[in-house]
Structure formats: structure tokens, C-alpha cells
C-alpha positions as CSV (number, residue, x, y, z in Angstrom):
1,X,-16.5,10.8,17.1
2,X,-13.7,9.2,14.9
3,X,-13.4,8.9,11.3
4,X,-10.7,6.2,9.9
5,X,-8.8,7.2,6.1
6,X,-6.9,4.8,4.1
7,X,-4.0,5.5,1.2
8,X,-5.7,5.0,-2.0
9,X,-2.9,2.7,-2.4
10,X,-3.4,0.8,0.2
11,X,-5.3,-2.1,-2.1
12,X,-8.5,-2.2,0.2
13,X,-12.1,-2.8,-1.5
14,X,-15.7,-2.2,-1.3
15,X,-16.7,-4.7,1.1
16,X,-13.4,-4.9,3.2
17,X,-13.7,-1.1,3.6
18,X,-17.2,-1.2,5.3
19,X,-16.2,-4.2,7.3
20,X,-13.4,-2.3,8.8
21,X,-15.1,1.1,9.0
22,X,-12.3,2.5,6.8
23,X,-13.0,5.0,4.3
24,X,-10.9,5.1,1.0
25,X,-9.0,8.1,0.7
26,X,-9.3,9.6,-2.8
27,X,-6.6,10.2,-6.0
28,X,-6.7,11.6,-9.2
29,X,-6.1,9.7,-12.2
30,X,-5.1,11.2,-15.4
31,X,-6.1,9.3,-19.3
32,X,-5.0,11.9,-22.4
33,X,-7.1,14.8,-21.0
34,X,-9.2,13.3,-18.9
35,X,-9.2,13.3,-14.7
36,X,-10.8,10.6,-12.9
37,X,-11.6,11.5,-9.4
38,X,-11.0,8.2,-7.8
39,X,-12.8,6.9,-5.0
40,X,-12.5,3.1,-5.0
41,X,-14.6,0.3,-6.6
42,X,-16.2,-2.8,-5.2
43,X,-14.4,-5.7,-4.6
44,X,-15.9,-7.7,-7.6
45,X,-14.2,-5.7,-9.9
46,X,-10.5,-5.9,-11.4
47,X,-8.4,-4.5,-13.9
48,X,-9.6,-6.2,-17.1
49,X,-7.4,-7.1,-20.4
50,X,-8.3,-3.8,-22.2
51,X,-7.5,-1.6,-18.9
52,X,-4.4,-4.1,-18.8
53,X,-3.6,-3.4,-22.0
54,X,-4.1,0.6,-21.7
55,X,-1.6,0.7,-18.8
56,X,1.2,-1.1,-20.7
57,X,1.0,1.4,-23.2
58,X,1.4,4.5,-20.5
59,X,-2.2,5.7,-21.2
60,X,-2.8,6.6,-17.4
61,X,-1.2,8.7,-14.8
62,X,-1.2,9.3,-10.9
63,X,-1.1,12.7,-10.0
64,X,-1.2,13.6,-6.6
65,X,-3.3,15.7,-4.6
66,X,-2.0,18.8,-4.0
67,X,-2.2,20.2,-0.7
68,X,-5.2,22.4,-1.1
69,X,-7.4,19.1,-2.1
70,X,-5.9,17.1,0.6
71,X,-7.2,20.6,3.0
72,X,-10.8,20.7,1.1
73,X,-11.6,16.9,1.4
74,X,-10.8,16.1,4.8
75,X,-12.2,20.1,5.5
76,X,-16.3,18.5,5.9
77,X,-15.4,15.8,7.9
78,X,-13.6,18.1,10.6
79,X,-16.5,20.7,10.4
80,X,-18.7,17.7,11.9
81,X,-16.4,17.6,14.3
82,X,-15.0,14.6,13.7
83,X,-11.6,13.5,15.3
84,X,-9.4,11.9,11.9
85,X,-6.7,9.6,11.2
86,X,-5.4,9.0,7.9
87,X,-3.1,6.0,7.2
88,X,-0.8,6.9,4.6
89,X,1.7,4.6,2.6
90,X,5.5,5.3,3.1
91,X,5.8,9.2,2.5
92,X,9.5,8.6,1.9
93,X,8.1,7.2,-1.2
94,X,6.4,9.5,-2.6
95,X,7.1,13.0,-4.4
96,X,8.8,15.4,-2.2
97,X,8.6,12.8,0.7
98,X,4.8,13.9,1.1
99,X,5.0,17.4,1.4
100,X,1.8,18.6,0.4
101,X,-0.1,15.9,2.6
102,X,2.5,16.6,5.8
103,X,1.4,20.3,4.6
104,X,-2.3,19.8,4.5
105,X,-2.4,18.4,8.2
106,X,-0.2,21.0,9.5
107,X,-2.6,23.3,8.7
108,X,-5.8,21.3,9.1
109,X,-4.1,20.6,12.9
110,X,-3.4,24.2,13.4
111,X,-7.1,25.2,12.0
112,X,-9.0,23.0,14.2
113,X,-6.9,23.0,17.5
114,X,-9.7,21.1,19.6
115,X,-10.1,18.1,17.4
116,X,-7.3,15.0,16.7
117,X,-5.7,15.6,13.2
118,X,-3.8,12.6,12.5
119,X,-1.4,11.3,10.1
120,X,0.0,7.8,10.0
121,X,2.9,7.0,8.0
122,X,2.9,3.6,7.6
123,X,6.4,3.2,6.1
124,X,5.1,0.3,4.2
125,X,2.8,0.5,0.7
126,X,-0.2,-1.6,-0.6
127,X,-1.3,-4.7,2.3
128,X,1.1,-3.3,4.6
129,X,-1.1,0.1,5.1
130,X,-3.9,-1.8,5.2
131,X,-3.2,-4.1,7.5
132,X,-1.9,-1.4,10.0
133,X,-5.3,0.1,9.7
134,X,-7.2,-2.6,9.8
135,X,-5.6,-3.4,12.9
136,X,-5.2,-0.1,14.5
137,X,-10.1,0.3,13.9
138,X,-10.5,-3.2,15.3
139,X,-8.5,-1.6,18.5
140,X,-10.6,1.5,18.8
141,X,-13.7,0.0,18.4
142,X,-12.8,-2.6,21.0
143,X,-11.7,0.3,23.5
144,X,-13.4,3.3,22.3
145,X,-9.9,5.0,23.0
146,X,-8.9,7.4,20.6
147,X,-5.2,8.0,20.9
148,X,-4.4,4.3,22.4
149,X,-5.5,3.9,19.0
150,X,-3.4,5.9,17.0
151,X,-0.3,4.8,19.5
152,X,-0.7,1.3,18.4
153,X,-0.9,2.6,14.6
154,X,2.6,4.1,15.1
155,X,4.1,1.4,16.9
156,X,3.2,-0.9,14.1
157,X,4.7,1.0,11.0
158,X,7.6,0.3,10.5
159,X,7.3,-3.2,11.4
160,X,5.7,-4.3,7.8
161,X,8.4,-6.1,5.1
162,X,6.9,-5.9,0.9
163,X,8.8,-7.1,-1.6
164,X,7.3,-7.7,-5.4
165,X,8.2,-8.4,-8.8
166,X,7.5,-6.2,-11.4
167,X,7.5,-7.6,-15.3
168,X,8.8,-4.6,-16.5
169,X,11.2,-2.2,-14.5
170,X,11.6,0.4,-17.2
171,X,7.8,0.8,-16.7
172,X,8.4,1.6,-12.8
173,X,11.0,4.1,-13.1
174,X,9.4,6.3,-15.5
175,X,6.8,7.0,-12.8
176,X,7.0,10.1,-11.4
177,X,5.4,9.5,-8.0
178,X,8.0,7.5,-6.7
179,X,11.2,9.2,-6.8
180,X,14.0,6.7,-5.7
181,X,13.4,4.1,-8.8
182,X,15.9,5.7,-10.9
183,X,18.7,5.4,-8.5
184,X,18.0,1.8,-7.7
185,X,17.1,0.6,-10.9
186,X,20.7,1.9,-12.4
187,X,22.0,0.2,-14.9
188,X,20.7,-2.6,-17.6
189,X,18.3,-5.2,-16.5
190,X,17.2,-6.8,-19.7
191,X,15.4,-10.0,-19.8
192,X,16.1,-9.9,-15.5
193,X,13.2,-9.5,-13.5
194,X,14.1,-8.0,-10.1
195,X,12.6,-8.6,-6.8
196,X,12.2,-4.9,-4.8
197,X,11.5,-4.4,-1.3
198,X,10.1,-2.4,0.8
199,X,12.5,-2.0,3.8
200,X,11.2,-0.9,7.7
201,X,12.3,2.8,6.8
202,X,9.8,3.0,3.9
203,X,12.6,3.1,1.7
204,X,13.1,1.0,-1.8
205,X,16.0,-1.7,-2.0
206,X,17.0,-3.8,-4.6
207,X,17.1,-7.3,-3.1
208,X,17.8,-9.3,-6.0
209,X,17.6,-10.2,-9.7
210,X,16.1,-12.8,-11.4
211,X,15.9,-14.5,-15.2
212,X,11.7,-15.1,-15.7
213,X,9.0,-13.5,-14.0
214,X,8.3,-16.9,-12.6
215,X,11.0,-17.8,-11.2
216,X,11.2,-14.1,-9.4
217,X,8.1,-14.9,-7.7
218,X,8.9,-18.0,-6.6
219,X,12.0,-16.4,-5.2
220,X,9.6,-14.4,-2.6
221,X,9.3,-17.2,-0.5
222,X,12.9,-17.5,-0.1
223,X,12.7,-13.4,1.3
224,X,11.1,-14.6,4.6
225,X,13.1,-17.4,5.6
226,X,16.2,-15.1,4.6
227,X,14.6,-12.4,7.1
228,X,15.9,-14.8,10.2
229,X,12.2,-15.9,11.6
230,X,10.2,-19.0,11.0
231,X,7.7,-19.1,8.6
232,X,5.1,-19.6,10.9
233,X,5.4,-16.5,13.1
234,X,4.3,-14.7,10.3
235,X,1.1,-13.3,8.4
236,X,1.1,-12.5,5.0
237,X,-1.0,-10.8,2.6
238,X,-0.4,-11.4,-1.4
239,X,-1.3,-9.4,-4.3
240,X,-1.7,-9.6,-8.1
241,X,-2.1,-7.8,-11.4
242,X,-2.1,-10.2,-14.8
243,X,-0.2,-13.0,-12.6
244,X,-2.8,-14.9,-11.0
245,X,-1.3,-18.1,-11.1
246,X,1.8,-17.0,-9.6
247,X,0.4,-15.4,-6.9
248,X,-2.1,-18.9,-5.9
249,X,1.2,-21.1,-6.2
250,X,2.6,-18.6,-3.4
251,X,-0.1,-18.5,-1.6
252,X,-0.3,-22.3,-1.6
253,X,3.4,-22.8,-0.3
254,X,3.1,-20.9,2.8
255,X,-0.6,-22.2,3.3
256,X,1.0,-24.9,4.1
257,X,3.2,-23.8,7.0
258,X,0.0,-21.1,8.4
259,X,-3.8,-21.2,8.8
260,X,-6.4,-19.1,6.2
261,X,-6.7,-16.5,9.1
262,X,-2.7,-15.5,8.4
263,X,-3.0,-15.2,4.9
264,X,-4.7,-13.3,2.3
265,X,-4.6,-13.0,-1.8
266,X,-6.5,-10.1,-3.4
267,X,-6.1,-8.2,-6.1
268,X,-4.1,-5.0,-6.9
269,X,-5.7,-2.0,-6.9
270,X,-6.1,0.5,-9.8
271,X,-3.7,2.6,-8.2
272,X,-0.9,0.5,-7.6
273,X,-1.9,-1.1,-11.3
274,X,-0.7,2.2,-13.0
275,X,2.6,2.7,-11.0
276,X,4.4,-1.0,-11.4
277,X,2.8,-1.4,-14.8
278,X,0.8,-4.2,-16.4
279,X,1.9,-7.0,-14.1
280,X,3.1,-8.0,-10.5
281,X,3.1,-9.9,-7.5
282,X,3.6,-8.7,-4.5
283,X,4.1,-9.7,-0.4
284,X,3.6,-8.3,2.4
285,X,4.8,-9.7,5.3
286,X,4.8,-8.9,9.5
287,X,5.7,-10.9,12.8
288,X,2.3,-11.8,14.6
289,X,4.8,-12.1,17.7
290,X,5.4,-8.1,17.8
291,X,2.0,-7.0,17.0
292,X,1.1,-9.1,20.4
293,X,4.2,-7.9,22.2
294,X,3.3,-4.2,20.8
């Protein structure tokens, strides 16, 4: 038996979760005092203007598991004797590169030596991590082959290009999860709105700034064709916090160059809300040609 984990991060919900026999992996978010253990939502439900609002003014906080509470929840799963995988975003990106989860499964591998401990890192974020896992179930459950599986996983991070645009970049880089903003994000970007990617390492770059949150988003459409491939040997996946419109005029201008099955618009998660801030857009993007070829 196999049991499939997905980066709180990775902006899957409810119903997309079940569909791809994924579970959601869970983080702990801190308001004033308070710690949410977080384990997802349904799919109906979005950040609203008051929770919106609450994030602008810095009221919640990611803190991440340490390695003790990665060890204790994956701990029940593995005493059922359950095989796991656990598709993380880019560990380059977060604290320490990931040391308490590479930690946790060090230990978890060495505790349970006759059972399949497995982390992916996905060297992307958000749709990118979901995508790879979405992928990587729809594999297994067609083969029933455990570690053709997780080959296939690792074969396909690495592959996946995000870039986004945050409204507010200050916002960003007083996050302490991710620890390369402040090196990027050097020097004064007022009233620009830049557009950040995600490169194949995992890594943040600074691709390019922009006057108007607007016109930066529009500017994401110009990142694929500047990538060297057409349009249409693509899928993409967008997502949105507070920038709806944005996001369904994007989705609209590649719709026109690919089918509904190669792209997707959902929403961002709670997760993701709290680290960019109170609005973005983001896309995901990955060559259909090498997933075949992979």
C-alpha cells in the first residue's frame, strides 16, 4: 500500500485532492497568539475581503513544522505500513533549504527500513507541485508500480517554469520562510511591480519590472514565448488572490492558442495568500512534449 502527500503550498483543494488520491500535507499558521493547525479547506471556499484585509496588515504567519512534527505526522501512516511519498515545493526555497523535513525523512527512512520513505522536491512552488503529483498518482494507479512512480516524479521536477506578480514586494521580503527575497528584491521598487520566477533549480530570479500591477500581469504572457517554445506545446495552470480579472484575461489569451484540458485557473491557497501578501497572479508553466518524452 501507497499513501500520496502534497506541500500545503501546493494550491490543491477539497475535491481535487480526493480526485487525485492526494492527501494535503499540514502547516501551522500563526494570528497574535493563536495556532491554526492547517489541513486544507474545500474548494468552495477563498480568502474573503476581511481575511484579505487581515493579511495586508501582517496579522498571520507561516511557521514551519519542525522536524519532530514532520516525524509524528507521517509516524501513523508508516505504522500501517504504508509505503509514502511526499511532494514538496522547492526546498531551496524554504528556511534552511528544508532541513528539518530532509531531517524528518532521514530518520523516518532509517526507522522504518522495509517500507519506501520518499521525498520529492519539486523545485517548483504552488501548480507546479501539484501538477507533478497529480501526474506522478495517475501513473501509479495506472501501473500499480511503486518506484516507476516515484522515478517519473523526479524526472519531472525540475521541468516546471512559475513566474507571478506580487502587488507589494516589501510584503514578500519580510517573510521569513523564504530566505532569498532580500537579496533579489535589493534596492527601491516603488510604484514598480516586478515579475519573479521560479527558475528549473527551484531558485528565485528577478525577471523583470514593471509600472501597474496590470500591466505586470499582462507581461506573463510574454514569459513563455521568451522561453524559446511555442505556445502551444505547453500546459499552464493560473492562480489568483484579489486579482480575478487579471488572471481570466490571462487565461483567455492563451485559451486561445490551447484546449481547456491544458489550462487551469484556481485560486490561491491560504498558504501562499500569507507569504506574497494580499494580491497576485501567478503561472505555472511545463512542455507537454517532455512529460511524453519523460
Amino acid at each position: 500500500m501507497a499513501k500520496f502527500f502534497v506541500d500545503a503550498f501546493a494550491d490543491m483543494f477539497g475535491d481535487e485532492l480526493e480526485k487525485n488520491d492526494l492527501i494535503l500535507a499540514p502547516s501551522k499558521i500563526k494570528k497574535g497568539k493563536t495556532i491554526i493547525n492547517f489541513t486544507g479547506y474545500d474548494s468552495k471556499i477563498v480568502p474573503d475581503k476581511s481575511l484579505i484585509s487581515d493579511i495586508k496588515a501582517g496579522k498571520y504567519q507561516i511557521i514551519p513544522l519542525t522536524q519532530q512534527e514532520w516525524i509524528e505526522y507521517f509516524t501513523p501512516y508508516l505504522d500501517d505500513g504504508e509505503d509514502i511519498v511526499f511532494f514538496s515545493i522547492s526546498l531551496e526555497l524554504l528556511t534552511e533549504g528544508g532541513a528539518d523535513l530532509k531531517a524528518a525523512f532521514a530518520e523516518l527512512d532509517s526507522r522504518y527500513p522495509n517500507q519506501k520513505v520518499i521525498l520529492v522536491n519539486t523545485l517548483t512552488v504552488s501548480r507546479g507541485t501539484s501538477d507533478i503529483a497529480k501526474l506522478t498518482t495517475t501513473l501509479f494507479k495506472r501501473n500499480n508500480d511503486f518506484m516507476e512512480a516515484v522515478k517519473f516524479a523526479n524526472n519531472l521536477s525540475g521541468q516546471y517554469l512559475t513566474a507571478f506578480v506580487v502587488d507589494d514586494v516589501e510584503y514578500l521580503a519580510k517573510n521569513p520562510l523564504v530566505d532569498q527575497v532580500e537579496e533579489v528584491f535589493s534596492g527601491s521598487l516603488v510604484n514598480m511591480k516586478p515579475i519573479i520566477s521560479i527558475n528549473t533549480q527551484g531558485k528565485i530570479d528577478l525577471l523583470e519590472k514593471v509600472k501597474g500591477f496590470k500591466t505586470a500581469v499582462s507581461k506573463l504572457y510574454s514569459i513563455v514565448t521568451h522561453n524559446g517554445e511555442n505556445i502551444a506545446d505547453y500546459t499552464f495552470s493560473i492562480v489568483s488572490l484579489n486579482a480575478d480579472d487579471e488572471a481570466q484575461k490571462l487565461y483567455n489569451r492563451f485559451l486561445e492558442y490551447v484546449s481547456e484540458t491544458e489550462i487551469s485557473l484556481s485560486k490561491l491557497s491560504i498558504n501562499n495568500a500569507i507569504v506574497v501578501g494580499a494580491k497576485c497572479v501567478g503561472l505555472t508553466f511545463h512542455s507537454r512534449q517532455k512529460t511524453v518524452n519523460d
